[in-house]
Backbone as numpy.savetxt, mean C-alpha at the origin, in Angstrom:
# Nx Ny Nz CAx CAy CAz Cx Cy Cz
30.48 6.22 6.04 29.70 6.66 4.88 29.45 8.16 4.96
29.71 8.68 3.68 29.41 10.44 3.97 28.25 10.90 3.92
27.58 12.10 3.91 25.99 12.24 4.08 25.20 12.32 2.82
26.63 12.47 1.73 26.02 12.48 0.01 25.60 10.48 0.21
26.59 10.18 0.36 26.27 9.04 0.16 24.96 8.32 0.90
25.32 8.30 2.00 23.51 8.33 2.85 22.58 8.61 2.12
22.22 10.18 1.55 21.43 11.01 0.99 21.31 10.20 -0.10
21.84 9.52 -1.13 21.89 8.81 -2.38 21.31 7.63 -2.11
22.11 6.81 -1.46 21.10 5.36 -0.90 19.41 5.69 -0.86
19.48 6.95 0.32 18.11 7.00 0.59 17.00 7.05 -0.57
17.69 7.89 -1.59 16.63 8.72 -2.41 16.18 7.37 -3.32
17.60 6.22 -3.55 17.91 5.65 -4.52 16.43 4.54 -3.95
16.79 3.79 -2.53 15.63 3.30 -1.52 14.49 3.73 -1.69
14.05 4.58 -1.99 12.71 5.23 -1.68 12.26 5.21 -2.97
13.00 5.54 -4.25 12.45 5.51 -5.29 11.88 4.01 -5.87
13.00 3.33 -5.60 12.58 1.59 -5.98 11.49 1.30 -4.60
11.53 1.43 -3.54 10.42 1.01 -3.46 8.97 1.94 -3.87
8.94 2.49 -3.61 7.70 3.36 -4.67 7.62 2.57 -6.16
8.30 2.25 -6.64 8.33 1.52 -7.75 7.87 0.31 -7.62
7.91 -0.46 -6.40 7.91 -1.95 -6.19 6.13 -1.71 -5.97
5.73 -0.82 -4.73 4.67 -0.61 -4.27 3.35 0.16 -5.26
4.13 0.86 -6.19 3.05 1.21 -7.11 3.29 -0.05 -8.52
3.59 -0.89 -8.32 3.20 -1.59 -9.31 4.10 -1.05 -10.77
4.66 -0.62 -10.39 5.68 -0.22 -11.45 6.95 -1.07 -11.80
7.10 -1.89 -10.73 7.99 -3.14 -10.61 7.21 -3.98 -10.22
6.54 -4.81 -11.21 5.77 -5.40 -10.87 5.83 -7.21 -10.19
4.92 -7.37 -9.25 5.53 -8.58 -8.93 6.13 -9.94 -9.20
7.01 -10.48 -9.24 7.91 -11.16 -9.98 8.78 -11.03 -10.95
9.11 -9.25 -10.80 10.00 -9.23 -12.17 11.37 -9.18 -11.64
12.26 -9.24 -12.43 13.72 -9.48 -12.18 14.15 -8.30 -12.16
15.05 -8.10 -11.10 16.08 -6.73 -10.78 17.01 -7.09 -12.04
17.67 -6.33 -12.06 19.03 -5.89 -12.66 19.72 -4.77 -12.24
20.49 -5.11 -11.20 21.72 -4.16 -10.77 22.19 -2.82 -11.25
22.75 -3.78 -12.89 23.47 -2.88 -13.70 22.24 -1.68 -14.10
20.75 -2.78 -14.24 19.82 -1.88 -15.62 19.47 -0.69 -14.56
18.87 -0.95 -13.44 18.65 -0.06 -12.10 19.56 1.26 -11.64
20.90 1.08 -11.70 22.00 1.51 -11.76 21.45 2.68 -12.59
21.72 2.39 -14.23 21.84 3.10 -15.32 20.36 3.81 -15.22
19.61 3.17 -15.22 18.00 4.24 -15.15 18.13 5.21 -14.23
18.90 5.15 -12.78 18.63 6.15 -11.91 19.87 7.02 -11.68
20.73 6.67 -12.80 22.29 7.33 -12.98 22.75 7.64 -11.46
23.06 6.35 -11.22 23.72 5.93 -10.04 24.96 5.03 -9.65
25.56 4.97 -9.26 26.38 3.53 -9.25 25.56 2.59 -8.76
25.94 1.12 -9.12 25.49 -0.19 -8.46 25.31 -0.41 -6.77
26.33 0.62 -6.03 26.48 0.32 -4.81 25.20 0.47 -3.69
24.54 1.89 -4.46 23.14 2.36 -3.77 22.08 1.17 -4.40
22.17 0.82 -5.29 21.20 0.02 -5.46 21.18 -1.24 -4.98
22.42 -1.96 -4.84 22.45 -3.04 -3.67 22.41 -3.05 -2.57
22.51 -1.47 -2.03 22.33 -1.52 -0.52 20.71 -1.54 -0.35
20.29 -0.83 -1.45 18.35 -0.44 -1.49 18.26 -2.01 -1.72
18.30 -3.03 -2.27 17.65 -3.96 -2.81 17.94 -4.92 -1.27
19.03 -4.27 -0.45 19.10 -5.16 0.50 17.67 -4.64 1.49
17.60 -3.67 2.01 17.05 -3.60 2.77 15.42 -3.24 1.92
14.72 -3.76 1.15 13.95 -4.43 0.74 13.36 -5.51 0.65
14.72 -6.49 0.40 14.57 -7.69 1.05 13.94 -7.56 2.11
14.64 -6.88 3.30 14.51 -7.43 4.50 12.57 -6.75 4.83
12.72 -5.98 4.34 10.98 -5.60 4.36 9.92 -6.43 3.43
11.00 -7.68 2.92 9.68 -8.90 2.30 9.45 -8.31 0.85
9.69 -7.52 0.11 9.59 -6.99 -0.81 10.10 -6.97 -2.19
11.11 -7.59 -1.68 12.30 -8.35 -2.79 12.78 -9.41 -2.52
13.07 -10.40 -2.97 13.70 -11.56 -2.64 15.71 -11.80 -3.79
16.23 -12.54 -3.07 17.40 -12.42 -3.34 17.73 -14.10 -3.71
18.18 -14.74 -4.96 18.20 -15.82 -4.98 19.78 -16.46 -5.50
20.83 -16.91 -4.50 22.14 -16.81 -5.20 22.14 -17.49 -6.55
23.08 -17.06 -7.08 23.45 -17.49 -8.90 22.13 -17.53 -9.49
21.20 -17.02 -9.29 19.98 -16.80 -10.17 19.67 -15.25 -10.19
19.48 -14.35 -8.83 19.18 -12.98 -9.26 18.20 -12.42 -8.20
18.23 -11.18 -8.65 17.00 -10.36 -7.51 16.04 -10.35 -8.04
14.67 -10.37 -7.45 13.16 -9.71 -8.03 12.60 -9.69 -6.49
11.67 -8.94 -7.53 10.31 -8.35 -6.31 9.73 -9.65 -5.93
9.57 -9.42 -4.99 8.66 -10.80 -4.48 7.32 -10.49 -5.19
6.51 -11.72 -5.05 5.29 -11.75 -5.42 4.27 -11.35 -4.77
3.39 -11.10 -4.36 2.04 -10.59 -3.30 2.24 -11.76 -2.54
2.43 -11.63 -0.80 2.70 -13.06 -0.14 0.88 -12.73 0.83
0.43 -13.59 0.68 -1.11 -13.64 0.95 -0.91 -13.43 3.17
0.23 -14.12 3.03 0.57 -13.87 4.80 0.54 -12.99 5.44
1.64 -12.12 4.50 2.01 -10.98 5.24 0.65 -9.66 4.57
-0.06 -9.83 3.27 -1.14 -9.61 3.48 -2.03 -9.50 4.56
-2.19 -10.34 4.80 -2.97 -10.92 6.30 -2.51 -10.20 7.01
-1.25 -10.50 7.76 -0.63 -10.20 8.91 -0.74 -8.43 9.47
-0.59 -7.45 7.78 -0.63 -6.17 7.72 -2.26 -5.55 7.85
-3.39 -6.56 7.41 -4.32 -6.04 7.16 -5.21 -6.30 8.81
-4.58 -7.26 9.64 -4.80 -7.33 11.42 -4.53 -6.35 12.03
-3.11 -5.56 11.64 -2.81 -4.92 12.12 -3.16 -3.43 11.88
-3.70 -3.34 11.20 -4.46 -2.30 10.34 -5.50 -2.13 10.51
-6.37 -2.94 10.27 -7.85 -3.38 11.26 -7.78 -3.19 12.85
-7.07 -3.76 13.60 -6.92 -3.55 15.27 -6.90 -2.25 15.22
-5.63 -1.45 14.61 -5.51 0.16 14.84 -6.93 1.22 14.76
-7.04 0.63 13.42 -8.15 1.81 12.54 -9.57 1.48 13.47
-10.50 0.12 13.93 -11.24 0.04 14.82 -11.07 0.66 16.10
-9.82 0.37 16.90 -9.77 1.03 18.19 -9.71 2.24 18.44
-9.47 3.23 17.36 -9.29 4.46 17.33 -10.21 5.01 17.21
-11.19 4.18 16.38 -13.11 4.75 16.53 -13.62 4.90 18.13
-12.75 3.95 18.66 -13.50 4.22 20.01 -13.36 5.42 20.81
-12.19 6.36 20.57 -11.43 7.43 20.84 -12.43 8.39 20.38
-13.04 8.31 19.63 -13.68 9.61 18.87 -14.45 10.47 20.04
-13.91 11.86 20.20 -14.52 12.77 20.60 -15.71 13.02 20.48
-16.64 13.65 21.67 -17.99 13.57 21.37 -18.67 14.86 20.13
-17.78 15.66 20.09 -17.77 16.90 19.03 -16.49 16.57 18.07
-16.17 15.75 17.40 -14.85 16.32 16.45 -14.42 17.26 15.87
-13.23 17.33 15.68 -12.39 18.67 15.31 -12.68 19.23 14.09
-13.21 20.24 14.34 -14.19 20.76 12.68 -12.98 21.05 11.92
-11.56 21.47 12.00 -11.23 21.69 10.76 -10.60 20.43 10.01
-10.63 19.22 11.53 -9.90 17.81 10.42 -11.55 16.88 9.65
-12.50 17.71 10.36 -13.74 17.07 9.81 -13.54 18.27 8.37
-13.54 18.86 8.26 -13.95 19.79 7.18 -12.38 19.53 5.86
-11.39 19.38 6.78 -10.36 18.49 5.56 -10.79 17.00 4.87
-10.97 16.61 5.68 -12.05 14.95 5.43 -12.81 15.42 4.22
-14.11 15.85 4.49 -14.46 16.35 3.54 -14.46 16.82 2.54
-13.08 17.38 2.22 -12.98 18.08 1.15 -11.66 17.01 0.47
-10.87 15.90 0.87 -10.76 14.82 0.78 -11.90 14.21 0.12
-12.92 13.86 0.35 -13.72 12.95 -0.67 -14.20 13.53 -1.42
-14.15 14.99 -1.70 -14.82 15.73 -2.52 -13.68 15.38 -3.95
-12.63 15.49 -3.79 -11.62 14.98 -4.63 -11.49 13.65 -5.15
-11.59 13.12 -3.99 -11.87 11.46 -4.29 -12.95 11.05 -5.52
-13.95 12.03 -5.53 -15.04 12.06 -6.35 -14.85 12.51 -7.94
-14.19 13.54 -8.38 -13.27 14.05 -9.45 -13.63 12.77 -10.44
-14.13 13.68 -11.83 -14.26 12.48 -12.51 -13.09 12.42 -13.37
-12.82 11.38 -13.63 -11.24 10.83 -14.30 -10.69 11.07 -13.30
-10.58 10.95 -11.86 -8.96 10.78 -11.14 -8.21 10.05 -11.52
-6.97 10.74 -11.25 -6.02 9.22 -11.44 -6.20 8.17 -10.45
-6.08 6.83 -10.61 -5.91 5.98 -9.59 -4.59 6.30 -8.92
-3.75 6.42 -8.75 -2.57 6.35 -7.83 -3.15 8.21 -7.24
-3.56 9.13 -7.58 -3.88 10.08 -6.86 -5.38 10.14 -5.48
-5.65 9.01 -6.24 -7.10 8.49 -5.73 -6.58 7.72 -4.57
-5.51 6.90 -4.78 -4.67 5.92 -3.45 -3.90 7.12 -2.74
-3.35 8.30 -3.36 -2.73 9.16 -2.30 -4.10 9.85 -1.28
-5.22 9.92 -1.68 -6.30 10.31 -0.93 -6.76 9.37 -0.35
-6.68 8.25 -0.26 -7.24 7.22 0.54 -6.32 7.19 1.32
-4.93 7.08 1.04 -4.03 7.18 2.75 -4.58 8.18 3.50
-4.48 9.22 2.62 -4.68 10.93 3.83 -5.96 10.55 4.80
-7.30 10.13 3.84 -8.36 9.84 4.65 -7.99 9.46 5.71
-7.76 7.79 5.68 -7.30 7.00 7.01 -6.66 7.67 8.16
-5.56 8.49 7.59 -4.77 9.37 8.06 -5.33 10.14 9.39
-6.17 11.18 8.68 -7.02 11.83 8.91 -8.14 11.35 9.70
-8.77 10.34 9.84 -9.67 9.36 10.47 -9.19 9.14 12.41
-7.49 8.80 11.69 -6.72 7.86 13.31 -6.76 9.75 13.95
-6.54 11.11 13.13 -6.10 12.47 13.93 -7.19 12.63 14.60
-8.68 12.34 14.11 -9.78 12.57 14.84 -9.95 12.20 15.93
-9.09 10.79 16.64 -9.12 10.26 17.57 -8.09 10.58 18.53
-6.88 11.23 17.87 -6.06 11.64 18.65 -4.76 10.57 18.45
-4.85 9.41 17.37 -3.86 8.86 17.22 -3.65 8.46 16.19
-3.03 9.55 15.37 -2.53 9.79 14.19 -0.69 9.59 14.07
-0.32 9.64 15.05 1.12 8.62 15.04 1.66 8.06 15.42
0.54 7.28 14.68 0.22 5.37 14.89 0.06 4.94 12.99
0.01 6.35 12.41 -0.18 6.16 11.22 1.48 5.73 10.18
2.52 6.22 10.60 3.35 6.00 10.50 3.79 4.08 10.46
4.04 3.94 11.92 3.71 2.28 11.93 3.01 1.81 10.76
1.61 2.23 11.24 1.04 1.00 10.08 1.58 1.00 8.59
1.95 1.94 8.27 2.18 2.45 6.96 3.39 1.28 6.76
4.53 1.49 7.41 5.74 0.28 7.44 5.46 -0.96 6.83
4.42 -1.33 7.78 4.26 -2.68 8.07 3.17 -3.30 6.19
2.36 -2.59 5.94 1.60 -2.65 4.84 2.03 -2.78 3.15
3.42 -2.92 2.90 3.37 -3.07 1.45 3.22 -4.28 0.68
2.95 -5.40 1.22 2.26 -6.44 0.75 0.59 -5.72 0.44
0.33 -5.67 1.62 -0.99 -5.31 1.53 -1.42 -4.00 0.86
-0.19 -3.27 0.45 -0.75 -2.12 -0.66 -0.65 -2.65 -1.84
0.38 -3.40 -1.95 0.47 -3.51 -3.71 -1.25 -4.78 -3.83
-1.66 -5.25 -2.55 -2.67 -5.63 -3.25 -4.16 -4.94 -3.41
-3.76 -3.78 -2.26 -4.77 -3.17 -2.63 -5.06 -2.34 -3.67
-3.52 -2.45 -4.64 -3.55 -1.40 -5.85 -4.35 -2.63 -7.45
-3.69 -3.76 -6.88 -4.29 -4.72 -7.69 -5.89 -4.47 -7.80
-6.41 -4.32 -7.13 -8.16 -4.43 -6.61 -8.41 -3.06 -7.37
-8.06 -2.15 -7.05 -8.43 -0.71 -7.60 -8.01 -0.79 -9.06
-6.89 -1.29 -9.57 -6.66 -0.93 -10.71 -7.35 -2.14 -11.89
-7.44 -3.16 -11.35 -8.62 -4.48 -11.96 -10.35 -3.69 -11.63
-10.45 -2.92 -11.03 -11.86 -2.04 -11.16 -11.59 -0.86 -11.68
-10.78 -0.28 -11.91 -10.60 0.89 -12.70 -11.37 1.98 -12.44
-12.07 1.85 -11.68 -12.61 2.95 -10.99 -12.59 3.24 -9.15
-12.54 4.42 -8.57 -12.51 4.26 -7.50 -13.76 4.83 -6.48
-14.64 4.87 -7.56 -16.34 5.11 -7.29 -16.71 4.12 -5.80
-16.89 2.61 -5.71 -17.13 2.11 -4.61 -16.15 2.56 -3.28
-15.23 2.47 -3.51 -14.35 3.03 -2.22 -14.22 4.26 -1.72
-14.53 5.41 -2.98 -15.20 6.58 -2.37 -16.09 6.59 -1.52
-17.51 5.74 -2.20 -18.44 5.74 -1.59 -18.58 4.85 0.26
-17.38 4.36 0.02 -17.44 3.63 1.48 -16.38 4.35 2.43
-15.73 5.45 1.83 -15.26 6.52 2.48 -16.43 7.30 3.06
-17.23 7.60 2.13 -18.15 8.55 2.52 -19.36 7.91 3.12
-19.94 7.16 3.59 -20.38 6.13 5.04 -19.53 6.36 6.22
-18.16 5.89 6.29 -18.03 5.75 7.08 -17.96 7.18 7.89
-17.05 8.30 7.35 -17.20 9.76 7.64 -18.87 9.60 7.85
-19.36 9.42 7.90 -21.05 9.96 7.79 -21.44 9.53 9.24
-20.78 8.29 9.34 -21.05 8.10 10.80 -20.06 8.01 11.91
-19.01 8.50 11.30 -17.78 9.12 12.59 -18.61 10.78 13.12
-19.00 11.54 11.90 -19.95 12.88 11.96 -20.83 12.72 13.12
-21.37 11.80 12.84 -23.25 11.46 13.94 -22.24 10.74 14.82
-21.18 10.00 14.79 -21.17 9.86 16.88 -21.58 8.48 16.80
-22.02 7.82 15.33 -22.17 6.48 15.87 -21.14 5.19 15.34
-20.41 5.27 16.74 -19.50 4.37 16.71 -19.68 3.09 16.17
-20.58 2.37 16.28 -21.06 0.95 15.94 -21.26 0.47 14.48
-21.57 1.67 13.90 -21.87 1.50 12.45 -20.43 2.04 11.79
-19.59 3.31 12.08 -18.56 3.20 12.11 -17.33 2.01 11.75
-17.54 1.60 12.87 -16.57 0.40 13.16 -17.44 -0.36 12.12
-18.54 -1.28 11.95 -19.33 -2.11 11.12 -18.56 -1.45 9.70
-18.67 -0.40 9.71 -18.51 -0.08 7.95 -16.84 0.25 7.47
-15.96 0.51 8.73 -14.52 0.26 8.60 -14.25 -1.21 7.93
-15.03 -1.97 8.91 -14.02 -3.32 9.18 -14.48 -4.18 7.75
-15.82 -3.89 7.06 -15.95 -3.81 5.66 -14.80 -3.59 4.78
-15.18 -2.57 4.86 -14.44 -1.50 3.83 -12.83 -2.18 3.73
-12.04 -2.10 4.72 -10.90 -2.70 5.05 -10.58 -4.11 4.55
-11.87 -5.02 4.81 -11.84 -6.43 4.30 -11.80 -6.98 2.56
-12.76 -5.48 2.09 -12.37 -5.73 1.27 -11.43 -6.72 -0.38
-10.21 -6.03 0.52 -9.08 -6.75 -0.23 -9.01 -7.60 -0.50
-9.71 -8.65 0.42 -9.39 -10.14 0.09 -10.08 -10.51 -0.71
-11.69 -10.23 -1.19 -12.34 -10.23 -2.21 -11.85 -9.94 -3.33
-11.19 -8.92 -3.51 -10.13 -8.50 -4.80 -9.50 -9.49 -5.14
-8.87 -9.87 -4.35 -7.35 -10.88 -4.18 -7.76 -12.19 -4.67
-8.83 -12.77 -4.70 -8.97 -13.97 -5.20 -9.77 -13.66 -6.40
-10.01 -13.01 -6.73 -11.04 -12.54 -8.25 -9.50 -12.05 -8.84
-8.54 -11.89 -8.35 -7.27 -11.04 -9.39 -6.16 -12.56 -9.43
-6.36 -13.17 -7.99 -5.73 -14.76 -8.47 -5.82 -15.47 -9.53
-7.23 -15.82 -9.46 -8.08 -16.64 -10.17 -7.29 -16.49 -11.64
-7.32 -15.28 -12.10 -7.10 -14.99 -13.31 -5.35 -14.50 -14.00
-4.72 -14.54 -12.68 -3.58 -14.08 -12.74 -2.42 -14.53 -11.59
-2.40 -15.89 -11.62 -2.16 -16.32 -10.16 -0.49 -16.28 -10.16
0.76 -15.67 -11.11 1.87 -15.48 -11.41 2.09 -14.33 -10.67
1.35 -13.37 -10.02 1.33 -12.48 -9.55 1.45 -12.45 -7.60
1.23 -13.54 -7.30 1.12 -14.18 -6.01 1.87 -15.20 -5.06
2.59 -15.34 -4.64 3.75 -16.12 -3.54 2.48 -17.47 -3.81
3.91 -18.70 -3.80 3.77 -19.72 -3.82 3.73 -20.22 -2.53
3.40 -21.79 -2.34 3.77 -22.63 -1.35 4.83 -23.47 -1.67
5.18 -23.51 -3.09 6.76 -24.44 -3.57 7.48 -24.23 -3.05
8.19 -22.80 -2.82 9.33 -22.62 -2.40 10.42 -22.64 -4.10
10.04 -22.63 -4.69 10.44 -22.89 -6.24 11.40 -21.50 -6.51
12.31 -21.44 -7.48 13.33 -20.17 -7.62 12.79 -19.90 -8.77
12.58 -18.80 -8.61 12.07 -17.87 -9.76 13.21 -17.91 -11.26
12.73 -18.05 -12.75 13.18 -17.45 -13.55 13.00 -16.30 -13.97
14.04 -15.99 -14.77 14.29 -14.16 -15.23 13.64 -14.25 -16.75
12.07 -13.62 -16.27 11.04 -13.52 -17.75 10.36 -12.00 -17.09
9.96 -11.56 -18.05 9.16 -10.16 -17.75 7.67 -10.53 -17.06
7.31 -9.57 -16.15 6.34 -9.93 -15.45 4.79 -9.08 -15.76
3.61 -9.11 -16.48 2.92 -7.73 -16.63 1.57 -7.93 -15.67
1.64 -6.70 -15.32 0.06 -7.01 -13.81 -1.39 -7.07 -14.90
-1.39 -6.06 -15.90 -2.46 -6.44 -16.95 -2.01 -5.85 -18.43
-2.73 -6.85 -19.00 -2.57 -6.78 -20.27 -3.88 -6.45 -21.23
């Protein structure tokens, strides 16, 4: 393979999933090769290699003589990402320096000062909530560890975009940004960790208030093959 071609896969990869993960391909809708192809004026070839290794990150599913789509929100691997996410982001509180680093404390800060912005966008509001976290694991000294988790989480982002974008505002999660900074600041670990492992849990509260009402949006236990109908997260 030549390095255009590499370079093309990649860009072609990265764009569909950004698409899958912001809810822009929304869960359960049907690929199309050809239509994918033509939107990103590409050949078919990058896009079947992207849709493969999507699959394999749980993100797409592949069903012979029926077709590709995004998988649905799988509540498992939810789970599975939000343990692993939780273990990291707690143990790293314990790391915290007895003085933290004033200029990643003073970026923090000016991080939720944005977060605060009235009318943010939501998806700019989710690019500041990574950095936070981000920014949270550097205070401790293990910030690449942030990478990993990031991998492992797109179940668990697209549902955390569900939750934010069914509240339409990102006022509470600011505000539980700005707790927890409040007491990484003061040194107290306990409340810290108490108001992470909150904050973090979150999701699952979302997740069944966005079921309830929209449960086409969510991995089955059938095992059932999807038909090719348009999929919308809200209407």
């Amino acid at each position: 393979m030549t390095e255009r071609a590499r370079t093309n896969r990649r860009v072609v990869y990265e764009t569909l999933r950004r698409k899958v993960l912001t809810l822009a391909l929304a869960p359960g809708a049907a690929l199309s090769e050809n239509e994918l192809a033509a939107a990103l004026g590409v050949s078919r070839t990058p896009v079947r290699e992207s849709l493969i290794l999507l699959a394999e990150e749980g993100l797409v599913q592949v069903f012979p003589q029926v077709g590709s789509f995004v998988s649905r929100v799988d509540m498992q691997r939810v789970a599975d990402a939000q343990f692993l996410r939780e273990a990291v982001e707690l143990a790293a509180l314990e790391d915290l320096p007895e003085t933290p680093d004033a200029d990643v404390v003073a970026a923090l800060e000016a991080n939720l000062a944005r977060q605060r912005e009235p009318g943010i966008d939501l998806e700019e509001f989710f690019a500041l909530d990574e950095e936070f976290h981000r920014g949270l694991l550097e205070l401790s000294g293990h910030d690449r560890a942030w990478p990993t988790v990031v991998s492992a989480k797109g179940h668990l982002d697209r549902a955390r975009r569900l939750g934010l974008y069914e509240a339409n505002t990102p006022e509470v999660f600011a505000g539980q940004h700005e707790s927890i900074l409040s007491a990484v600041v003061a040194h107290d670990v306990p409340l810290a960790r108490a108001t992470m492992r909150t904050h973090l849990r979150e999701v699952f509260a979302d997740i069944e208030r966005i079921r309830a009402r929209k449960p086409e949006l969510f991995a089955s236990n059938s095992g059932s093959t999807p038909v090719r109908r348009n999929v919308v997260v809200w209407e």
